[in-house]
Z-matrix of the N, CA and C atoms (Angstrom, degrees):
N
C 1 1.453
C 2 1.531 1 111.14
N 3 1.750 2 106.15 1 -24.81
C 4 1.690 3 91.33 2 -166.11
C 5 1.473 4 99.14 3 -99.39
N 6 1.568 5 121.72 4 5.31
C 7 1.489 6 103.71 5 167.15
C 8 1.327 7 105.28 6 -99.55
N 9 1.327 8 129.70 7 14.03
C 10 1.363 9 109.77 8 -178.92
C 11 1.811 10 110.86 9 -111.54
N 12 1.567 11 88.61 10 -2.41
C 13 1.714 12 106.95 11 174.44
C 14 1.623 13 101.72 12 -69.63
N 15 1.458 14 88.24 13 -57.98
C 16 1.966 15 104.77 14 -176.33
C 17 1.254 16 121.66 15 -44.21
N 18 1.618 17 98.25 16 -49.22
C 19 1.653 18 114.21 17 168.37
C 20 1.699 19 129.47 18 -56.54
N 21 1.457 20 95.21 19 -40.44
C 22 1.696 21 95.75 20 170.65
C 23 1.416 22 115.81 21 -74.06
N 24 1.694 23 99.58 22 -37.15
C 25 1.354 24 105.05 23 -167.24
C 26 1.406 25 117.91 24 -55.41
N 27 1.412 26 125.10 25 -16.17
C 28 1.297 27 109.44 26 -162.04
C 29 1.554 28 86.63 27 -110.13
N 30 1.697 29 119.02 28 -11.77
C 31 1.220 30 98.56 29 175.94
C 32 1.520 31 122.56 30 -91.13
N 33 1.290 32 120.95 31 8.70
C 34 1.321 33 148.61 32 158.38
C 35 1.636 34 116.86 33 -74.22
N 36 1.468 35 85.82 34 -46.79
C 37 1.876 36 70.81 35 179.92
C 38 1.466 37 123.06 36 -81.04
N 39 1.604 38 114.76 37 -16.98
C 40 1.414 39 119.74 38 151.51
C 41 1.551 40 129.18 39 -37.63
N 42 1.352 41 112.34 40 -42.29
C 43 1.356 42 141.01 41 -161.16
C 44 1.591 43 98.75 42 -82.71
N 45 1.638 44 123.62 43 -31.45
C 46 0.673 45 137.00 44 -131.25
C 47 1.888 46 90.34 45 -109.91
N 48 1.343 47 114.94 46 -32.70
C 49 1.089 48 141.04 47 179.87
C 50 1.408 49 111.35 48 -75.60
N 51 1.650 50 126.05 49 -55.71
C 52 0.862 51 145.03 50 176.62
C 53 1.627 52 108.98 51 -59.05
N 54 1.027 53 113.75 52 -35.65
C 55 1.523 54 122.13 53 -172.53
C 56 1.764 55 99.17 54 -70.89
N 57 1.283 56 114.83 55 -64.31
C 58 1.135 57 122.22 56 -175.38
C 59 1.849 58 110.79 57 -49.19
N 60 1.122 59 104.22 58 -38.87
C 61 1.242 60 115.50 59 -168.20
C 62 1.894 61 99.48 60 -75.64
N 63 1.223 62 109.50 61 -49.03
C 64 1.478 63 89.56 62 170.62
C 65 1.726 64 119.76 63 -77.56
N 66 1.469 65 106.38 64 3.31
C 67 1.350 66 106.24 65 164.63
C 68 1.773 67 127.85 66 -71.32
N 69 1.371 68 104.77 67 -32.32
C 70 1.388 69 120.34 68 167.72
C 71 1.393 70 117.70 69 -109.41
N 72 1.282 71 132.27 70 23.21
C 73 1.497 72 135.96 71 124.79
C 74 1.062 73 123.53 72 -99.39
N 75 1.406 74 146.52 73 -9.95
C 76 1.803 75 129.41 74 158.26
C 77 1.486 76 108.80 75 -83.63
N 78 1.187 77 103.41 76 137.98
C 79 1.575 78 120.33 77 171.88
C 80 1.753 79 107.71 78 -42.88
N 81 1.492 80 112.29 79 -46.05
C 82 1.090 81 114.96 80 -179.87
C 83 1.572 82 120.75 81 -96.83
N 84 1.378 83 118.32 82 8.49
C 85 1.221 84 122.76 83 -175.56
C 86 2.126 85 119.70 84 90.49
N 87 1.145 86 98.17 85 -169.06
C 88 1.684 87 104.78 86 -166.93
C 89 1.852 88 88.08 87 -70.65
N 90 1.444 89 128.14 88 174.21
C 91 1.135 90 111.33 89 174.18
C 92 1.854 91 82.11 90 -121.78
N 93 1.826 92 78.11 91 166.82
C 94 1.588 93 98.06 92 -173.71
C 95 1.643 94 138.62 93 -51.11
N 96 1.003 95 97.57 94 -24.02
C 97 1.403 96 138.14 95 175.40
C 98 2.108 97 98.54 96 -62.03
N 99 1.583 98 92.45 97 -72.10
C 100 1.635 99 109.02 98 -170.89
C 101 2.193 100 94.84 99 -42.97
N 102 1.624 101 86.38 100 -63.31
C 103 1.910 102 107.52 101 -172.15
C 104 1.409 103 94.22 102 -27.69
N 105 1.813 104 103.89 103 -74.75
C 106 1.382 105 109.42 104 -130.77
C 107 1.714 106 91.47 105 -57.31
N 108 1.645 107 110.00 106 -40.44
C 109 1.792 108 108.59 107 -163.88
C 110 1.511 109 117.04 108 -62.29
N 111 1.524 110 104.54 109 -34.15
C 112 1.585 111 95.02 110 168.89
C 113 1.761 112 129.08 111 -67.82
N 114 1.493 113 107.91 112 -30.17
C 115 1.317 114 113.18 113 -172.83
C 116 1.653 115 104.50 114 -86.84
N 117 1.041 116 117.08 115 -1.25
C 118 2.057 117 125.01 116 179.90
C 119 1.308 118 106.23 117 -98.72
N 120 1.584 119 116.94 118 -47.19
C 121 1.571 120 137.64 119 159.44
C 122 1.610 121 100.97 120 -22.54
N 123 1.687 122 101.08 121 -74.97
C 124 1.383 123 141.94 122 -175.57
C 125 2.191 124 106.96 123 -31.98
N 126 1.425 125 89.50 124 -60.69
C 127 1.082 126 113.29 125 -175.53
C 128 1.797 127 111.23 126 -57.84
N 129 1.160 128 123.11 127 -49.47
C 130 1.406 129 152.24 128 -173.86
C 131 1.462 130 99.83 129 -81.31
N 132 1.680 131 138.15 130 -8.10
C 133 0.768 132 130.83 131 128.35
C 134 1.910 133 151.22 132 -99.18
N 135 1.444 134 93.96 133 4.75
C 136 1.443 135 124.97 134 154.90
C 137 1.653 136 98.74 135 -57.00
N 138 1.050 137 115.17 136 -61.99
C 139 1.365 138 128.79 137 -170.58
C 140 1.654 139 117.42 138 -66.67
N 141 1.607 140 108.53 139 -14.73
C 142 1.237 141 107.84 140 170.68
C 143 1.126 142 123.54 141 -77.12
N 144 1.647 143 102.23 142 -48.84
C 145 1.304 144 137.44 143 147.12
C 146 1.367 145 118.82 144 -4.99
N 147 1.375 146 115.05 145 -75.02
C 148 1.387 147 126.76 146 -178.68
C 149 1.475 148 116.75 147 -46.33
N 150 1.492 149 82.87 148 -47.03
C 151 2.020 150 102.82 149 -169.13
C 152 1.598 151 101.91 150 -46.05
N 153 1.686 152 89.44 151 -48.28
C 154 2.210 153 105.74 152 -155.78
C 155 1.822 154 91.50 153 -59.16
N 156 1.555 155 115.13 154 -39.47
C 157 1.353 156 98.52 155 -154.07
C 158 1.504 157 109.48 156 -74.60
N 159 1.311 158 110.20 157 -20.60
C 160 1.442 159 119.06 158 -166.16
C 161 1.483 160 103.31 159 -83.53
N 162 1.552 161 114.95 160 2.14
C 163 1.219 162 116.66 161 171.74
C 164 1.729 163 127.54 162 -94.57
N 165 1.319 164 100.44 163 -46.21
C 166 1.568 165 144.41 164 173.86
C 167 1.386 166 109.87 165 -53.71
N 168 1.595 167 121.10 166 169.66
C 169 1.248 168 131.28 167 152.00
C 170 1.431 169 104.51 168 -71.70
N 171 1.773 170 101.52 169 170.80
C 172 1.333 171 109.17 170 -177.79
C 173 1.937 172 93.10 171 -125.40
N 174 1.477 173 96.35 172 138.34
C 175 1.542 174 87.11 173 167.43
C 176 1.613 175 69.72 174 -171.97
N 177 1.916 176 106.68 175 178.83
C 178 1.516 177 137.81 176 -154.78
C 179 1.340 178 97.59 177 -35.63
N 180 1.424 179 145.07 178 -57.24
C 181 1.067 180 142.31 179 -106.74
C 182 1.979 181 83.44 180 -130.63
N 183 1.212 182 102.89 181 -23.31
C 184 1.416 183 85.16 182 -176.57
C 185 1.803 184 105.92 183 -95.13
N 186 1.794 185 112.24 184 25.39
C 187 1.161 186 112.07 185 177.33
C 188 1.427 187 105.24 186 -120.58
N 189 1.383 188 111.54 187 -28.11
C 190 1.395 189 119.51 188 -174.78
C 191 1.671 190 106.39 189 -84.08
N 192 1.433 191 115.97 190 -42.56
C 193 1.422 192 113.19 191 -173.12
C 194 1.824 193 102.35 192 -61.85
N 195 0.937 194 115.78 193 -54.57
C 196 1.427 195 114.68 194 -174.54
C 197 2.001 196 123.15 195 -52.28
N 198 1.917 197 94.09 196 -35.46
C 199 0.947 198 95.00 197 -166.88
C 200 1.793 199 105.81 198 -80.67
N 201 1.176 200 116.39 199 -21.08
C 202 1.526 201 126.43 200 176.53
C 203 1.272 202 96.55 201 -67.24
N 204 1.564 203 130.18 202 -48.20
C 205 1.572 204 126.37 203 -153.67
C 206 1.498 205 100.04 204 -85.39
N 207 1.366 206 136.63 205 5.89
C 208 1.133 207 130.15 206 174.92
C 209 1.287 208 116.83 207 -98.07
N 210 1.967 209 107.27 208 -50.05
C 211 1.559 210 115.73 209 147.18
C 212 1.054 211 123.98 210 -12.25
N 213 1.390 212 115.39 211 -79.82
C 214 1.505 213 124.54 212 177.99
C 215 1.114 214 137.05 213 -57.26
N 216 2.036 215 123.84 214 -16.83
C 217 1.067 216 144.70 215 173.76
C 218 1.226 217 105.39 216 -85.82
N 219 1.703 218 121.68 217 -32.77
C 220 1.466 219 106.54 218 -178.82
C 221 1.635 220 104.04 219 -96.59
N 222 1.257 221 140.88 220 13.42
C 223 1.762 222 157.32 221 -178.17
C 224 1.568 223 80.76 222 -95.51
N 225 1.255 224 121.70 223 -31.04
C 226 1.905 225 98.78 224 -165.66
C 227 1.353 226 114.41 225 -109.07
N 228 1.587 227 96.94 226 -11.57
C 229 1.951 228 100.71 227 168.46
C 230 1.633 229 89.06 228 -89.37
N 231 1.210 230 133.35 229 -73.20
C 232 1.764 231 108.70 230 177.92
C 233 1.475 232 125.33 231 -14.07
N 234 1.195 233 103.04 232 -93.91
C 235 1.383 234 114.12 233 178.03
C 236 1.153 235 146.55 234 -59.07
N 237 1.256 236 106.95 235 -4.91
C 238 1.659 237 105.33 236 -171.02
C 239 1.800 238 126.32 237 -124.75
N 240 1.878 239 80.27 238 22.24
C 241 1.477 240 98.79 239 -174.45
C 242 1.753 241 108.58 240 -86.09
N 243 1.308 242 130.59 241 155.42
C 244 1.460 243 152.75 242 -179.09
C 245 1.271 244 80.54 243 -19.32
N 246 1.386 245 102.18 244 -83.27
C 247 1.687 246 121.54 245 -144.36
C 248 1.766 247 107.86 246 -59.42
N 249 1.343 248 117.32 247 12.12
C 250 1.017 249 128.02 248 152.66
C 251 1.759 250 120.46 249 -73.34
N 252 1.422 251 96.25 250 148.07
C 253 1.426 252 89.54 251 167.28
C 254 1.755 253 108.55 252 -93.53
N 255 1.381 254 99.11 253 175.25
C 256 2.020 255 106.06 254 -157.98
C 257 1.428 256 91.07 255 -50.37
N 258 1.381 257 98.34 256 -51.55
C 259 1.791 258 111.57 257 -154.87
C 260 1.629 259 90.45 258 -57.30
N 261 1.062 260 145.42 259 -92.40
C 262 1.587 261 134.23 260 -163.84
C 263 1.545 262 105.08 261 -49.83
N 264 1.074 263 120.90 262 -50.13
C 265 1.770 264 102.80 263 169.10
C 266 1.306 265 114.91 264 -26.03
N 267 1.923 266 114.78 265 -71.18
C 268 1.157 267 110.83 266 -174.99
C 269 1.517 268 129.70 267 -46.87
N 270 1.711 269 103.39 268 -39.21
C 271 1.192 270 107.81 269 175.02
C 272 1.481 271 142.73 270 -72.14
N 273 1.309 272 98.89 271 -0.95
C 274 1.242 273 132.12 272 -167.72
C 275 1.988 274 105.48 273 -91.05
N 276 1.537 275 75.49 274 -54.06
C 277 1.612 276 75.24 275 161.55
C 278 1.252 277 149.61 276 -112.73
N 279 1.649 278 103.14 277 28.04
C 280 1.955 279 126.92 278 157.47
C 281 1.404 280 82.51 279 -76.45
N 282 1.428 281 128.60 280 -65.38
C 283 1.441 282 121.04 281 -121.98
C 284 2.116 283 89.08 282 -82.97
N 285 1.224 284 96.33 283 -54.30
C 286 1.920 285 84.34 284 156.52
C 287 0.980 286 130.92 285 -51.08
N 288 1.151 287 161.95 286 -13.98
C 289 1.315 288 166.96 287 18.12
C 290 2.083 289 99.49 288 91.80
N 291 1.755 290 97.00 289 -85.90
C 292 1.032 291 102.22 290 -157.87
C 293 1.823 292 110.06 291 -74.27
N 294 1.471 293 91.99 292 -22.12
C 295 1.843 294 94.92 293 175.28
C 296 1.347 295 103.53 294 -70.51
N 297 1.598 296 127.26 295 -47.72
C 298 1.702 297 116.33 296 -176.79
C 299 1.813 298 104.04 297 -47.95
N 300 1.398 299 107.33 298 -51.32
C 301 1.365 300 118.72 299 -164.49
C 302 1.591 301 113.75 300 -44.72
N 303 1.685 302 106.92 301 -54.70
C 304 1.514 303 106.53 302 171.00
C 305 1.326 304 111.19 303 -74.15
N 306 1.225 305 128.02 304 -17.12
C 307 1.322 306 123.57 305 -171.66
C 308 1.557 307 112.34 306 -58.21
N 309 1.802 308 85.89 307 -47.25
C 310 1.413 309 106.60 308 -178.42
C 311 1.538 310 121.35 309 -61.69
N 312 1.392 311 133.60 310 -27.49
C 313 1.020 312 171.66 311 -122.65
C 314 1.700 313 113.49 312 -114.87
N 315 1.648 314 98.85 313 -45.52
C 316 1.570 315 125.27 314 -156.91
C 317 1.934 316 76.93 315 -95.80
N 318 1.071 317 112.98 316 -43.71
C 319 1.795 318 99.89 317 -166.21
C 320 1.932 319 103.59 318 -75.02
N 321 1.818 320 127.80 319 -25.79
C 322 0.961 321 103.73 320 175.33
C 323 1.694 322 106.33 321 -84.99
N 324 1.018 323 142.21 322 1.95
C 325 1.278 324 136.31 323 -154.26
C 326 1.808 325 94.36 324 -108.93
């Protein structure tokens, strides 16, 4: 379970990059379609997540990585919906962005 977390995970956080990035190049932002699949993706790996830890040892990193990657999962269902304006969209998804990133970060270290 925890290599197939690892395995998505990094192919998620690519996705995750990419998303943002067509968020601050279209005039109108990422489209709904792009959002909704990365943050459901996102979600479906929260859930992998859960599985790996309940499998694993527990020590620093298996408290901090989770607790950042949830932060940041619930910063990108807040913020980064339509009925947002661009400006918190965008911001919504640096600041998700940079919490997955250390999140991600805190589990290889």
């Amino acid at each position: 379970m925890g290599t197939l977390h690892i395995a998505l995970g990094i192919a998620f956080l690519i996705l995750v990059i990419v998303t943002t990035t067509v968020e601050f190049t279209r005039p109108d932002g990422a489209p709904r379609a792009l959002r909704g699949a990365t943050i459901g993706l996102l979600d479906i790996q929260i859930l992998l997540g859960i599985a790996a830890w309940f499998t694993t040892h527990s020590h620093l990193r298996f408290i901090l990585h989770p607790l950042l990657m949830l932060i940041g999962i619930i910063i990108l269902h807040l913020l980064t919906g339509k009925n947002q304006s661009r400006s918190m969209r965008t911001m919504g998804w640096v600041i998700g962005d940079i919490l997955l990133l250390i999140g991600a970060l805190l589990y290889v270290v």
